[in-house]
C-alpha positions in Angstrom: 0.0 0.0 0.0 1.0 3.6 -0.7 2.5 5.7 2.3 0.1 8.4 3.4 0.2 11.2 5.1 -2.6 12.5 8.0 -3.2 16.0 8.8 -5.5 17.4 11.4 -7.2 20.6 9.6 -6.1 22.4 13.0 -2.5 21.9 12.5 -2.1 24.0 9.3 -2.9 27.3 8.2 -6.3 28.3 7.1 -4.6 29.4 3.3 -2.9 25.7 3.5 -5.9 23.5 4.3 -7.8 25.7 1.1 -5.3 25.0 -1.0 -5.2 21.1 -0.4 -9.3 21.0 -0.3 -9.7 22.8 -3.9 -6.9 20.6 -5.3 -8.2 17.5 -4.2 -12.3 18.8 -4.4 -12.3 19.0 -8.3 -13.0 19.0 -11.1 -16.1 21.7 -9.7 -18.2 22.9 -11.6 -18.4 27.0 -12.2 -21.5 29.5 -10.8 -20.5 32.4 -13.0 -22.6 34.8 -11.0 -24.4 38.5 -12.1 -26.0 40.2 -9.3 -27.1 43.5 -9.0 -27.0 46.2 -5.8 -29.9 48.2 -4.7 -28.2 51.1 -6.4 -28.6 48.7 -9.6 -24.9 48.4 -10.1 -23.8 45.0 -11.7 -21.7 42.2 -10.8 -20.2 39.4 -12.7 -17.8 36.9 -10.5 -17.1 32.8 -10.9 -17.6 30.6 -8.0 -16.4 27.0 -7.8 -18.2 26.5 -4.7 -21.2 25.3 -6.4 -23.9 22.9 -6.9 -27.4 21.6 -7.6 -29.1 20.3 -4.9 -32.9 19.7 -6.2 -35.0 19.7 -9.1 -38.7 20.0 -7.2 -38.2 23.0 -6.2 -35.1 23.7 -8.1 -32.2 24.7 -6.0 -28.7 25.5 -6.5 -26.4 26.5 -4.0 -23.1 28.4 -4.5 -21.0 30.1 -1.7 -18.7 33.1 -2.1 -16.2 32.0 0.7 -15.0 35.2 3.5 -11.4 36.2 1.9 -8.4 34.2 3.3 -6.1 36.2 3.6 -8.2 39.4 4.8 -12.0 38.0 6.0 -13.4 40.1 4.1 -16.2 39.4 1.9 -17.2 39.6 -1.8 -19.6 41.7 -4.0 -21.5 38.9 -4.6 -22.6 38.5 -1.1 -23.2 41.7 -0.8 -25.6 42.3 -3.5 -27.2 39.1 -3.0 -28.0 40.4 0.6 -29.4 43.4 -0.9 -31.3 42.4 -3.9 -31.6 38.6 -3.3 -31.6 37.5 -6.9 -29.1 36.2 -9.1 -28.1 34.7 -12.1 -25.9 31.5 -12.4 -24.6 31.4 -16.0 -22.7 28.2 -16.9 -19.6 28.1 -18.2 -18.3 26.4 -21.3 -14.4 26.7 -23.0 -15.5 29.6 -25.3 -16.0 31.7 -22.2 -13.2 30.4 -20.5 -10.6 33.3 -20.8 -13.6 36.2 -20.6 -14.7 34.3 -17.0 -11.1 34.1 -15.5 -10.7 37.6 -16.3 -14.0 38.6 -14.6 -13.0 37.2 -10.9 -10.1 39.8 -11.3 -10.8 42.2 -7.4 -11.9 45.1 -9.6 -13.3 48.3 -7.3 -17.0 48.2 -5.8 -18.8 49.5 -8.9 -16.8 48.1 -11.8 -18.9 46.6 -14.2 -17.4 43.3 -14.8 -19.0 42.3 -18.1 -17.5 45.7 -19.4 -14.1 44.3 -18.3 -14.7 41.1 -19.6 -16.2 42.1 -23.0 -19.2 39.4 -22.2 -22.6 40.6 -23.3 -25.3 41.9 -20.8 -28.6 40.6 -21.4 -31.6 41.6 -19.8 -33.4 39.2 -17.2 -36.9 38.0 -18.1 -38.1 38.2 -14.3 -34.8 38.8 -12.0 -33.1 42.1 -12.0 -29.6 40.7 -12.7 -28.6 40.7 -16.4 -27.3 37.2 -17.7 -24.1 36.4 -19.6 -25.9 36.6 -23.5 -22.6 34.3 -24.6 -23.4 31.8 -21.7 -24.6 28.2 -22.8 -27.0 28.0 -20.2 -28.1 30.8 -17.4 -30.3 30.6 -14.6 -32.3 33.2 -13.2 -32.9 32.7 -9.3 -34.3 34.2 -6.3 -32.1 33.7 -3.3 -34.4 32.6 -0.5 -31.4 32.1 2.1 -28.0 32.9 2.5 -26.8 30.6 5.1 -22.9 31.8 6.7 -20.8 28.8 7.7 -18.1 31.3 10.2 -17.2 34.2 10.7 -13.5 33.9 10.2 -11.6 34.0 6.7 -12.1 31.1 5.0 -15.7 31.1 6.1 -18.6 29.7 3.8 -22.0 31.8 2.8 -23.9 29.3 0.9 -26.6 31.4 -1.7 -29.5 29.2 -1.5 -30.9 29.9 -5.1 -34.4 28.8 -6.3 -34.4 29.0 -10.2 -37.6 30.8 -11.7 -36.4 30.9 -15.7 -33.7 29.0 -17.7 -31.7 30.6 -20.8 -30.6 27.6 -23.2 -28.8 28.8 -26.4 -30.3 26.4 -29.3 -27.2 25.4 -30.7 -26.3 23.3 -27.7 -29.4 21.1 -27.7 -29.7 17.5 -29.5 -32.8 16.3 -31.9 -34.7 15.7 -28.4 -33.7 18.9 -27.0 -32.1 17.8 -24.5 -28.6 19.7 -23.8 -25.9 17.6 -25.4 -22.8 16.8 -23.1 -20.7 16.6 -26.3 -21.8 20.3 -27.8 -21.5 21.7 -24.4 -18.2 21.9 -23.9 -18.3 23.1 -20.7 -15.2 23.8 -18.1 -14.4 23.1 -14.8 -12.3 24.5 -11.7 -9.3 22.8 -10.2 -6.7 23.6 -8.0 -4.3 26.7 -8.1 -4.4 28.4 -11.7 -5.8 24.8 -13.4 -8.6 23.9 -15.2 -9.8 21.3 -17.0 -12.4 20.7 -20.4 -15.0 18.3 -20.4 -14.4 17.5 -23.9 -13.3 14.9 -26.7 -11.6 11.9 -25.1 -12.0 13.3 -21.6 -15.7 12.3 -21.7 -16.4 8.9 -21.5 -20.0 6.7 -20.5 -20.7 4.5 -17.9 -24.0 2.3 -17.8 -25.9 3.4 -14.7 -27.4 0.3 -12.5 -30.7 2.1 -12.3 -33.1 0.4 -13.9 -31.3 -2.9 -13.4 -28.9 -4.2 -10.2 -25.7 -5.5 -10.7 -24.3 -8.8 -9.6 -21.3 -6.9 -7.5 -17.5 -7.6 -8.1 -18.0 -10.7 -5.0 -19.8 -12.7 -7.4 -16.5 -12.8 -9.8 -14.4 -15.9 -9.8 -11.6 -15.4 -7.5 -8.8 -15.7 -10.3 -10.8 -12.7 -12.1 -11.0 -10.6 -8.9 -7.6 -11.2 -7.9 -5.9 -10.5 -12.0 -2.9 -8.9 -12.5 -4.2 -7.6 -15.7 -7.5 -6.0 -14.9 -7.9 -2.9 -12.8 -10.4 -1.4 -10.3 -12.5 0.2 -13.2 -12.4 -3.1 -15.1 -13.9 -5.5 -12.1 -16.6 -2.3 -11.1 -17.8 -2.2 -14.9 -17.8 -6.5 -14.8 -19.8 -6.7 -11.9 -22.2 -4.2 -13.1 -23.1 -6.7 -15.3 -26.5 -8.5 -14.1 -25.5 -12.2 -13.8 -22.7 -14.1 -15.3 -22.4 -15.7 -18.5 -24.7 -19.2 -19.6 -21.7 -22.1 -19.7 -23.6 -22.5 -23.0 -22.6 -19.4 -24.8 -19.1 -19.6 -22.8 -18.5 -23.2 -24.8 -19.6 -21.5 -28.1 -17.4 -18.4 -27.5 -14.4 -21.2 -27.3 -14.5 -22.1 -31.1 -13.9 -17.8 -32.0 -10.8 -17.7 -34.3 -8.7 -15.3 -31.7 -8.9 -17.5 -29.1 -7.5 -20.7 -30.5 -3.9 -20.0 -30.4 -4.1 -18.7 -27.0 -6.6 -22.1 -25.8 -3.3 -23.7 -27.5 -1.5 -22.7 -25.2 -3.3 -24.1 -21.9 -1.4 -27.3 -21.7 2.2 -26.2 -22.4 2.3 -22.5 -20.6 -1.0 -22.0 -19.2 0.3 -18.9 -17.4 0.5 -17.7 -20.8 -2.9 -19.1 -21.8 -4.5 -17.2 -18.6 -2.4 -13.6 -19.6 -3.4 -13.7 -22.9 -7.3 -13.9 -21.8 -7.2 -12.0 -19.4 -5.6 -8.9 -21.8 -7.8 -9.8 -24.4 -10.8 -9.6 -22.1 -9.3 -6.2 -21.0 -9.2 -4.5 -24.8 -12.9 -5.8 -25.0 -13.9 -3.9 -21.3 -11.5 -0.7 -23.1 -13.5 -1.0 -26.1 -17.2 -1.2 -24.4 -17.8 -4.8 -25.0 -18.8 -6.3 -21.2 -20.8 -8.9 -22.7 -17.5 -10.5 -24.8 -15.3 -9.6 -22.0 -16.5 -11.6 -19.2 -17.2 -15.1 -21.7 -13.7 -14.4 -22.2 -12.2 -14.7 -19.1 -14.8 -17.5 -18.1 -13.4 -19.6 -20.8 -10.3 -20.2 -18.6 -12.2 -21.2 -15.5 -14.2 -23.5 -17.8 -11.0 -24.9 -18.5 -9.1 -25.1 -15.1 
């Protein structure tokens, strides 16, 4: 096993233990918030403290955090404890840049999406403008603001309730549903980092919703205990329902790519058993459960 280290949150600074929760909390998703003041002066600023937490009524929460360094707190919270109404505009890659440069501490009274060059659209019922360039924005009322401290560091989660949602057209499929693919959307990590939720860095896994899956116990032990296949490939094997008919195992025997390893079994069967299990590992990389598990069961058919 690894070597680890344990730290008691107590024992470091306040600016320490941040820096290890943000690095390790991620990737999180981005609450590019507009607010307004009751002088009706805007505010644009990202928040990675954020989440949805309920679709009846619809909630999301985001927090703009007491300074660090100063305990001071952000525009944000204090327009939303003004005029308690906000907008949450997502963020995807094309905004990237334009969001980053927003969070910049400009003055009280600088209108960020002058700074940022992002376009000011009028609300349909909040007073808040939304980002017009945004995928997806969502107007809310805030019904609480709920602090966490009082020291730097300190949490004030913005309970939101949303009351209209923005889609831009372009990023919905043939059902109009948003598409994760079209999307392209961004995400906060630790430090300066980020990270894009695009091209080979999405990936599907089939959810045992509608069906329960047999657990990675009910694996042979040889299968459980391979040298070849990894956490990911024994969680997506026992996702699988039930194992394999010794049937359809047999008829799986006579496939063309396995008879040269199978020929193997009485002069090297460690060979044999490395070869099956790898093969039964490009199947699992490739999507193909179903082949991959009458794969390796050919070998404890044969043992």
């Amino acid at each position: 096993m690894n070597s680890t280290i344990s730290i008691d949150p107590k024992s470091i600074s306040t600016g320490r233990l941040h820096a290890y929760m943000l690095a390790a909390v991620a990737p999180r998703p981005i609450a590019f918030a507009s607010t307004i003041d009751k002088n009706g002066l805007v505010n644009l600023s990202p928040f990675s403290f954020f989440n949805c937490f309920g679709s009846n009524p619809p909630i999301m929460i985001f927090s703009p955090a007491r300074r660090v360094r100063d305990n001071t707190i952000k525009h944000t919270l204090e327009n939303v404890l003004d005029v308690p109404e906000v907008v949450i505009n997502i963020v995807n890659y094309p905004i990237v840049e334009q969001m980053s440069l927003s969070s910049t501490e400009y003055a009280k009274g600088a209108n960020e999406f002058t700074k940022s060059g992002l376009t000011e659209v009028a609300s349909t019922i909040v007073k808040p403008p939304r980002v017009g360039e945004a995928p997806v924005a969502f107007e809310c009322v805030v019904d609480q603001v709920i602090e966490t401290g009082s020291e730097g560091g300190a949490g004030n989660l913005v309970v939101s309730r949303i009351v209209q949602i923005h889609i831009q057209k372009e990023y919905l499929d043939e059902n109009d549903n948003l598409d994760t693919t079209k999307l392209d959307l961004v995400a906060r990590m630790g430090g300066s980092w980020y990270c894009r939720a695009s091209g080979n860095a999405l990936f599907e896994i089939p959810k045992p919703l509608t069906t329960k899956g047999m657990g990675v116990d009910q694996l042979p032990l040889s299968i459980r205990e391979s040298d070849i296949l990894t956490g990911n490939n024994l969680g997506r094997l026992g996702n699988m329902e039930e194992m394999p008919e010794a049937k359809s195992v047999a008829e799986w025997t006579k496939k063309d790519d396995l008879t040269k390893l199978l020929g193997l079994f009485e002069t090297d069967r460690l060979a044999c058993k490395k070869g099956l299990h790898l093969l039964a590992k490009s199947y699992l990389e490739n999507g193909d459960t179903n082949s991959a598990i009458k794969t390796l069961m050919v070998w404890e058919k044969m043992v």
